[in-house]
C-alpha positions in Angstrom: 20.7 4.2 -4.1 22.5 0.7 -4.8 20.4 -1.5 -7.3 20.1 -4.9 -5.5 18.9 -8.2 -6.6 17.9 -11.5 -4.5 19.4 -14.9 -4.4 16.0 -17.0 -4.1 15.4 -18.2 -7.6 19.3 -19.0 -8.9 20.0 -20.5 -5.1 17.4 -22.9 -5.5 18.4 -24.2 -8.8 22.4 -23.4 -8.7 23.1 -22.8 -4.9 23.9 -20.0 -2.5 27.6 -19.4 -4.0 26.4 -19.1 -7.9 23.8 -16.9 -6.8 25.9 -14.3 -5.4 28.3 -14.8 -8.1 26.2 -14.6 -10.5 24.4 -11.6 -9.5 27.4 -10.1 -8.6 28.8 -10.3 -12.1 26.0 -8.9 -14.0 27.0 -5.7 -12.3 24.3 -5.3 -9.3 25.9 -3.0 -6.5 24.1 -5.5 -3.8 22.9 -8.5 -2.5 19.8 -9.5 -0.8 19.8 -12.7 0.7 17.1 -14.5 0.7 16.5 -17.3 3.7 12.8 -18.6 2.7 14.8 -22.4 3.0 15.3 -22.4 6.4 11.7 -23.6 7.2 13.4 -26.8 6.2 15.3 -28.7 8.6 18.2 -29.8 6.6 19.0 -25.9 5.3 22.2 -25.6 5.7 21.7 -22.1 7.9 19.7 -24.7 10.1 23.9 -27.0 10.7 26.8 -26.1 12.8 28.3 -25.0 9.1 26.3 -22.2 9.2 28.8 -20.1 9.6 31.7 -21.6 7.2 28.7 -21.4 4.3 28.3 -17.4 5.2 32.0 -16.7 5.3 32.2 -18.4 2.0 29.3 -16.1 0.4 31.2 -13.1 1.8 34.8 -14.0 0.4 32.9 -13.9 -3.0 31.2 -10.9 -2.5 34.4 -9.2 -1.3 35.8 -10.0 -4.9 33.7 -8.5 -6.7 33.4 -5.5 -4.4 29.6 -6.4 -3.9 27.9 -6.0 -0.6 24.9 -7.8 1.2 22.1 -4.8 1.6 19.1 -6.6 2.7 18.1 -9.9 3.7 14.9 -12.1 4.1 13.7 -14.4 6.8 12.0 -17.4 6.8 8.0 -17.0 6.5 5.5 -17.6 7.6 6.9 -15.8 10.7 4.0 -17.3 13.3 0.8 -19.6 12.3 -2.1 -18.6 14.3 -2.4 -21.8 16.7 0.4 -23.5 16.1 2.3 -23.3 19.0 5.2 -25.8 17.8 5.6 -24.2 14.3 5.5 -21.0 16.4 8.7 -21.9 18.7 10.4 -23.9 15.8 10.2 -20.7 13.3 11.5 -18.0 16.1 14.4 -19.8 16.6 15.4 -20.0 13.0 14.2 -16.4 12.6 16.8 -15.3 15.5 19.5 -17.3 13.5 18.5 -15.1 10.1 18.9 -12.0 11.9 22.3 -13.6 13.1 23.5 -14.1 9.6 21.9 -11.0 8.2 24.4 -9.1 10.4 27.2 -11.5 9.2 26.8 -10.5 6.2 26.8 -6.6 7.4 23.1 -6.8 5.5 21.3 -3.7 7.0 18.0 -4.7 6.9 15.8 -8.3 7.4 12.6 -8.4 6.7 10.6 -10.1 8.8 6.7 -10.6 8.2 4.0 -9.4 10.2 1.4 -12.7 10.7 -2.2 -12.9 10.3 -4.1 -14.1 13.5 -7.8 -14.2 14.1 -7.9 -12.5 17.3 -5.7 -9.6 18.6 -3.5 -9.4 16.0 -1.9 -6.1 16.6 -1.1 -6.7 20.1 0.4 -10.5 19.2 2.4 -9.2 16.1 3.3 -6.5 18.5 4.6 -9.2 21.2 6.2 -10.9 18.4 8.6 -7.8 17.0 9.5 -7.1 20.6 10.3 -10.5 21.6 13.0 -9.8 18.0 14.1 -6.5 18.7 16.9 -7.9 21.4 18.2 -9.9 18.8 18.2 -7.5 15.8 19.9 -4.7 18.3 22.8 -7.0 19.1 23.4 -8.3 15.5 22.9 -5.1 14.3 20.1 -5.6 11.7 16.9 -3.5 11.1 13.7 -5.7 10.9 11.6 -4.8 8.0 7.6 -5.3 7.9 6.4 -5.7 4.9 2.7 -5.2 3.3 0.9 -8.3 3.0 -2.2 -9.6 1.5 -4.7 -12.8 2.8 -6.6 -14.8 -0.4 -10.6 -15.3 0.6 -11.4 -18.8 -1.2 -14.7 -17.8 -1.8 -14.4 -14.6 -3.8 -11.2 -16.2 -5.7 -8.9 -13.1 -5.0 -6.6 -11.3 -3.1 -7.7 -9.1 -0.3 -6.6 -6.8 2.5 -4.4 -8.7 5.2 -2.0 -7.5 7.8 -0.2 -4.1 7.1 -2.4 -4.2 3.5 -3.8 -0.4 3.2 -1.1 2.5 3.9 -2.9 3.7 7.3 -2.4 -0.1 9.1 1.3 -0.4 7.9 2.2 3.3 9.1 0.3 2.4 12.5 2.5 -0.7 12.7 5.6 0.7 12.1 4.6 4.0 14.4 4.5 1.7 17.3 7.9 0.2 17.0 11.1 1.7 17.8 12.7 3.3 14.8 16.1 2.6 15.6 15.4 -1.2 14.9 12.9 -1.7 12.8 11.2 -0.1 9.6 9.3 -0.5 6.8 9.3 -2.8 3.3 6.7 -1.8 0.8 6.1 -4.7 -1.8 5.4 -3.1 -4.8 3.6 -5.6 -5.9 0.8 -6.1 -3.5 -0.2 -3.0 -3.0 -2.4 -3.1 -6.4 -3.6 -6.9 -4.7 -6.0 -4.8 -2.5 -6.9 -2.4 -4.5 -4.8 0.4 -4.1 -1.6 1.2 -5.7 2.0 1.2 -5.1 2.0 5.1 -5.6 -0.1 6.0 -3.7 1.2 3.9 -0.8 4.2 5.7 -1.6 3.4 9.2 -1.1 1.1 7.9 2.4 4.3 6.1 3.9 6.4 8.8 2.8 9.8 8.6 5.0 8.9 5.6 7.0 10.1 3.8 3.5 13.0 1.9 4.5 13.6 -0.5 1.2 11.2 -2.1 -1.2 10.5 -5.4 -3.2 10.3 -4.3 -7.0 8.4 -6.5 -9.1 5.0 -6.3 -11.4 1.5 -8.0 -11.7 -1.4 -7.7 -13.2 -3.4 -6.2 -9.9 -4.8 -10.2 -9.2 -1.8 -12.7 -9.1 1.2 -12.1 -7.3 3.4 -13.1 -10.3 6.7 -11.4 -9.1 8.2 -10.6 -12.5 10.5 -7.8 -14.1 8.5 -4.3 -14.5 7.1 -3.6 -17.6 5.8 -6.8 -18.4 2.0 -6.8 -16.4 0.3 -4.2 -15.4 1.7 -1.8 -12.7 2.1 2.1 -13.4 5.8 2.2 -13.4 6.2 5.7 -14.3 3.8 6.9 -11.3 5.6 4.3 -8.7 9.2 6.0 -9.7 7.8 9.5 -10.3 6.2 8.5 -6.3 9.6 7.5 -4.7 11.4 10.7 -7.1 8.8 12.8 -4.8 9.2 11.5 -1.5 12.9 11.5 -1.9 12.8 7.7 -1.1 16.4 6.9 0.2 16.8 3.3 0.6 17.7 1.0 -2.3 16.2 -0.3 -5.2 15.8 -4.4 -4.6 14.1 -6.2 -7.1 11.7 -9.5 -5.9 11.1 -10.1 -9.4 12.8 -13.2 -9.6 10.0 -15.1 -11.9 10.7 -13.3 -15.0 13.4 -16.2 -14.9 11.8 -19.3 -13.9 11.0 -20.7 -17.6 14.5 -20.1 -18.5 17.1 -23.0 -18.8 20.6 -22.5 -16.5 22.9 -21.2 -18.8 20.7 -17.8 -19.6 20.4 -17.0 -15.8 23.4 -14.6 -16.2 21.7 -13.1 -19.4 18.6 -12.5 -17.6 20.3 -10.8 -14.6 22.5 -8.8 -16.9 18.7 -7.5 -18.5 17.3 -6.7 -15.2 20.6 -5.1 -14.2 19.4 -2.8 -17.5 16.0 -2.4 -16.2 16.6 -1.3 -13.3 19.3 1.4 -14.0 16.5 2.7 -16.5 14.0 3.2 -13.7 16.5 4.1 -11.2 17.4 7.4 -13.6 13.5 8.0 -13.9 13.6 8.4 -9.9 16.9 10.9 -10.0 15.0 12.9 -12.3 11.8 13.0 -10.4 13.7 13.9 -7.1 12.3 17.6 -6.0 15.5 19.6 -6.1 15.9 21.3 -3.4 
């Protein structure tokens, strides 16, 4: 198990190449790239440099002996309707894919999409029309658990791939050799259930995770152990399931009030955190 952090937050205030600097030098073992920019034209993933930038992000990897482990595609990955947003967002979902297998990133998570009618059968159309390209750039494509908001209640509630049975369904239906599945922590408590026990339903079908905590009604993305999530369940859960993928954090806004020069000091503490909990899962592995 490699403990892996994601670019988004330092990237968008410092750039791709101090991200991966600096999360390389706080001593993570990987990367996860995250590509939420590309729904913007200008992105430089979007330019003929695309390719240069990449290279560049790999050279400083390769320095520090880091690799890229996971990555993350633009979202949403389809509007319901919106047949040019549609056709705009495959394309630059086909070129994440691309440069997740640049990077020799294993996995891209790609999000299933909400749709009023037939949603199975058109997030089913939409994973197979990917599956070409993830086979040839040899990437997995992640789903991930998601969660809709209703306006008049004022909360979260179940969405596509939400409750353990949907997501397993999903990801039952879809080659294995290509694509798997991302549990978000974080949501699962967003619904009403909670990350543990979606743990120990999905089981094996766990292919990597997004670690963060809430408070079971915002989708505050922070470091563990500041809300409300039972961490010693969720890591006594994966210890149990002998969960084999990595441990990624998406727990980036635990920074976001802190000025640019403690970034580093703030990765360097979640660096901490997470060997702490990745110990607690060793020692709740059944030994067999």
């Amino acid at each position: 198990m490699k403990l892996v952090n994601q670019t988004e937050m330092i990237s968008k205030r410092l750039g791709d190449e101090a991200a991966v600097r600096i999360i390389c030098d706080s001593g993570f073992d990987g990367i996860d790239y995250s590509m939420f920019m590309m729904k913007d034209d200008d992105c430089v993933l979007n330019t003929a440099g695309y390719k240069a930038h990449i290279k560049r992000l790999l050279e400083i990897a390769d320095f520090y002996g880091v690799t890229f482990e996971q990555a993350h595609a633009p979202f949403p990955s389809a509007k319901d309707g919106d047949e040019a947003y549609n056709a705009d967002i495959f394309e630059k979902i086909k070129r994440a894919l691309e440069v997740a297998g640049m990077l020799d990133a294993k996995i891209c998570v790609v999000h299933p999409v909400q749709f009023k009618e037939n949603q199975y059968e058109k997030n089913m159309e939409l994973y197979s029309k990917l599956e070409p390209y993830a086979a040839d750039y040899g990437v997995k494509i992640a789903l991930e658990n998601m969660w809709g908001w209703d306006k008049e209640l004022g909360k979260a509630v179940p969405n596509v791939c939400s409750v353990a049975d949907e997501f397993n369904y999903y990801v039952d239906s879809l080659n294995k050799k290509n694509f798997t599945a991302c549990l978000d922590l974080g949501h699962c408590g967003l619904v009403g259930d909670s990350a543990g026990n979606m743990i120990r339903q999905m089981g094996s079908r766990l292919g990597c995770l997004h670690i963060h905590d809430n408070d079971n009604v915002n989708d505050s993305h922070t470091l563990p152990y500041i809300l409300d999530m039972d961490w010693d369940d969720i890591l006594r859960a994966l210890g149990e399931i002998d969960y084999q993928g990595n441990f990624t954090y998406e727990a980036d806004n635990f920074m976001a009030d802190f000025p640019d020069d403690l970034l580093p000091a703030c990765e360097r503490f979640m660096r901490d955190v997470g060997r702490s909990m990745m110990r607690k899962i060793e020692k709740y592995r059944v030994k067999k």
